[in-house]
C-alpha positions in Angstrom: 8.6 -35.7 -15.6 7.3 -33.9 -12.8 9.4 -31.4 -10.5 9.8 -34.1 -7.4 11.2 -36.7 -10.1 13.1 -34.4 -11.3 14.9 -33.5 -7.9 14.5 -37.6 -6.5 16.5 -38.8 -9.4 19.9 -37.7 -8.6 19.3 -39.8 -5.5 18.9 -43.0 -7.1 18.1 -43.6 -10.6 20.7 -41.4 -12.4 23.0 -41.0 -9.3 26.3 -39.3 -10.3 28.5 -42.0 -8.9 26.5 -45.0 -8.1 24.2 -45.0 -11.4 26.0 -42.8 -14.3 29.3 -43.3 -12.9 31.0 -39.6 -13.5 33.2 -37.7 -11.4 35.3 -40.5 -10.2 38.6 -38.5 -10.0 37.4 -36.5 -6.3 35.5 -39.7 -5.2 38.6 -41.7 -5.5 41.3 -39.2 -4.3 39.2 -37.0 -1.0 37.0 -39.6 0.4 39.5 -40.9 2.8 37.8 -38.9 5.7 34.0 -38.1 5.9 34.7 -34.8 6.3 36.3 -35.0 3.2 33.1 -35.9 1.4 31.3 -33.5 2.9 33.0 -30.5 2.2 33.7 -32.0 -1.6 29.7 -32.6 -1.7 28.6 -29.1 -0.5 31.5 -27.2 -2.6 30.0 -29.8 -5.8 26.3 -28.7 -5.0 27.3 -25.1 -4.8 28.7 -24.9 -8.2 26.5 -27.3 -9.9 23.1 -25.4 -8.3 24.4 -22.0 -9.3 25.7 -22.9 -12.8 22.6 -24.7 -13.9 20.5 -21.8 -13.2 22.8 -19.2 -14.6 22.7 -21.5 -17.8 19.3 -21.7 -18.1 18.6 -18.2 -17.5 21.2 -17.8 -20.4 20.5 -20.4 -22.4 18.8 -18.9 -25.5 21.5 -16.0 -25.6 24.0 -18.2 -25.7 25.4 -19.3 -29.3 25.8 -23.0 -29.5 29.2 -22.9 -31.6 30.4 -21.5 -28.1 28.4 -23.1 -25.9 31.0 -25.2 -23.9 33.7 -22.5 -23.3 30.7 -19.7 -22.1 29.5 -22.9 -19.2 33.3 -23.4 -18.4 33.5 -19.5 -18.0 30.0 -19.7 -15.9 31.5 -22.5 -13.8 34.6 -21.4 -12.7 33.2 -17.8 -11.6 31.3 -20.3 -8.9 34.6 -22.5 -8.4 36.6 -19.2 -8.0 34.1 -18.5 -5.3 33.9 -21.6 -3.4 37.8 -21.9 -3.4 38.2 -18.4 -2.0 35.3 -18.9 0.8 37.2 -22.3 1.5 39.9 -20.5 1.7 39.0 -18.0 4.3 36.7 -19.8 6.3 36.8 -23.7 6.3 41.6 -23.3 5.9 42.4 -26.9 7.2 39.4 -28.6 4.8 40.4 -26.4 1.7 44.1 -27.8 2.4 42.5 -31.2 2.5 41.1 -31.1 -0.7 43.4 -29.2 -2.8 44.0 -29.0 -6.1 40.3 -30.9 -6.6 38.4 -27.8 -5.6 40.0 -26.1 -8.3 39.3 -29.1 -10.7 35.9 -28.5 -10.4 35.8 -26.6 -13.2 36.0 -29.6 -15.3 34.0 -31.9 -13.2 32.1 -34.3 -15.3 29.0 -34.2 -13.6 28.8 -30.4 -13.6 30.1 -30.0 -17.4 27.0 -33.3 -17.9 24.0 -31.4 -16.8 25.0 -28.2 -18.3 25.3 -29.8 -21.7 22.4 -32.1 -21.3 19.9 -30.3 -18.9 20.4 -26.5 -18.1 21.0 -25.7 -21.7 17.4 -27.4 -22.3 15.2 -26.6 -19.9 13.9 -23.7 -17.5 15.5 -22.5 -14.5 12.9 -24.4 -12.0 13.8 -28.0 -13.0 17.7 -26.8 -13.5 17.7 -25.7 -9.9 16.0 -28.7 -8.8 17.9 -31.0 -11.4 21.1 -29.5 -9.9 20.2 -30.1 -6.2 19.0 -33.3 -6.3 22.4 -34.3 -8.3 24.9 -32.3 -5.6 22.8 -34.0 -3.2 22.9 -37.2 -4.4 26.6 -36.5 -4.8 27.5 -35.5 -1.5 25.6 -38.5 0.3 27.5 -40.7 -2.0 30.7 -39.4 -1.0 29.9 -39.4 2.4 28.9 -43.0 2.3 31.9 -44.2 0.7 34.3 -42.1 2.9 32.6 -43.0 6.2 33.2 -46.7 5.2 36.9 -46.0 4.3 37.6 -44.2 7.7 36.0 -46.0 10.0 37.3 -49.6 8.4 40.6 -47.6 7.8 41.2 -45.4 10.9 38.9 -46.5 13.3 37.0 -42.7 13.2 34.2 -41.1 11.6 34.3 -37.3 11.7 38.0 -37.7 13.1 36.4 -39.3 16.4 37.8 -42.7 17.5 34.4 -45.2 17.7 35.9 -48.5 17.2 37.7 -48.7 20.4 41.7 -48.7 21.4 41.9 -52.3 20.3 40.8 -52.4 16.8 43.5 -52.7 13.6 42.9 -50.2 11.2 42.3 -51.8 7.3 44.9 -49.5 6.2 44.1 -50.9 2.4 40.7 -48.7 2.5 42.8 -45.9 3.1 45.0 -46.5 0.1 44.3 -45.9 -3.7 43.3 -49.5 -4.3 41.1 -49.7 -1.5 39.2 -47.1 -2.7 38.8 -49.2 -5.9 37.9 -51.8 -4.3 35.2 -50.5 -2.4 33.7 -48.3 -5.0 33.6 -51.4 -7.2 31.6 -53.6 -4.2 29.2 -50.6 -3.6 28.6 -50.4 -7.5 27.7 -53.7 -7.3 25.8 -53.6 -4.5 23.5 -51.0 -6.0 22.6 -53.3 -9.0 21.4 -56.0 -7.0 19.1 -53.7 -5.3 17.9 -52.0 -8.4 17.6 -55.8 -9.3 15.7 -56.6 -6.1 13.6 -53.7 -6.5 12.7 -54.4 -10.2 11.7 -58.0 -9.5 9.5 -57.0 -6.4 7.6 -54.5 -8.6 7.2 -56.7 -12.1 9.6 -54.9 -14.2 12.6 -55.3 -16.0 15.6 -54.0 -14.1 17.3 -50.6 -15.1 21.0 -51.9 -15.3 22.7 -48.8 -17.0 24.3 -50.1 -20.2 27.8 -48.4 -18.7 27.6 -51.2 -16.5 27.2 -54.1 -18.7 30.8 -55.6 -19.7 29.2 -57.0 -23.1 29.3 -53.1 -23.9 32.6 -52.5 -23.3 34.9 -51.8 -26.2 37.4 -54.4 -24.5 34.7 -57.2 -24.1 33.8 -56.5 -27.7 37.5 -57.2 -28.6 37.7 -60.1 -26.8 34.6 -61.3 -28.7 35.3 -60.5 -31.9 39.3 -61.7 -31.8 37.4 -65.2 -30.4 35.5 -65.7 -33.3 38.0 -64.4 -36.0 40.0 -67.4 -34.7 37.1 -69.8 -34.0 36.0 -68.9 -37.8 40.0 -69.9 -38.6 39.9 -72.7 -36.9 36.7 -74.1 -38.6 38.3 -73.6 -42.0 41.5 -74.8 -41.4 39.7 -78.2 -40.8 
């Protein structure tokens, strides 16, 4: 895989939230203003970009048995950092976000690509595996808290541009709205990748996270179905 693919996937193909669905905690609890998902995004990107690099850099002199407590020491240094620049700087957006700048540190998506891509490769595609992921992160944030507060407030950036007459859809701003929309948008994705697949010739890249026949649940279902199908059959 070359460098660009390497950057361009976190965009699209292996998207934190839309594609590999991680880090859902932050994208459900701060994106209720755009502003919000920016500063979420760049503090993400910040961490993620340094970490990966530090980890590759460090990869071979690190032993494995300890492997996961010396990238949670690596990425907390970083968190430590953005929380206290936050917290100088940028006051009323570090209040904002509270307690999930400090949750960083056990972000999915940042833990993820230590584990599965720092630790194995060299510190060009890290960096650029790291970007392209914060990136993709960010815009996805953005997107889904632009839709919230402008459907749920009437604003985007905290500027009124739907007008003194418009009714806020205070559900977006709520916890289930934000389920809600982050389910549509989910879907939405996979009929494009669909789309897209069919347009080119191939077979559509459907992650198997988002196929209910491999859920545990659905597989439950099923099974518990014909247990009683197969009981039903001898009973006759």
């Amino acid at each position: 895989m070359g460098a660009g693919r390497e950057f361009a996937k976190g965009l699209w193909s292996e998207n934190p939230i839309f594609r590999v669905v991680l880090g859902l905690c932050p994208t459900l609890a701060v994106t209720t203003s755009a502003q919000n998902g920016v500063g979420m995004g760049i503090a993400a990107t910040f961490v993620l970009l340094c970490s990966n690099v530090i980890i590759s850099v460090l990869r071979s002199f690190i032993p494995r048995k300890i492997r996961i407590p010396a990238y949670i020491v690596i990425i907390a240094t970083f968190v430590t950092v953005v929380d206290l620049v936050m917290n100088a700087y940028f006051n009323p957006l570090h209040k904002a976000l509270g307690i999930f700048i400090p949750l960083i540190v056990v972000n999915c998506i940042i833990m993820g690509r230590a584990e599965a891509f720092a630790s194995k490769n060299g510190v060009l595609y890290s960096l650029l595996d790291g970007l392209g992921m914060g990136i993709g992160f960010t815009i996805s944030l953005v997107a889904i808290a632009s839709i919230r507060e402008l459907l749920g407030n009437g604003t985007i950036f905290g500027a009124a541009v739907m007008g003194s007459s418009y009714v806020p859809f205070m559900l977006l701003i709520l916890p289930p709205g934000a389920f809600i929309l982050l389910g549509t948008m989910l879907g939405a994705m996979n009929r494009v990748e669909i789309a897209l697949a069919r347009r080119a010739g191939r077979a559509p890249s459907i992650r198997k996270e988002h196929d209910c026949a491999s859920c545990a649940i659905f597989a439950g279902w099923s099974n518990a179905a014909d247990k009683i199908k197969a009981l039903e059959e001898a009973g006759r």
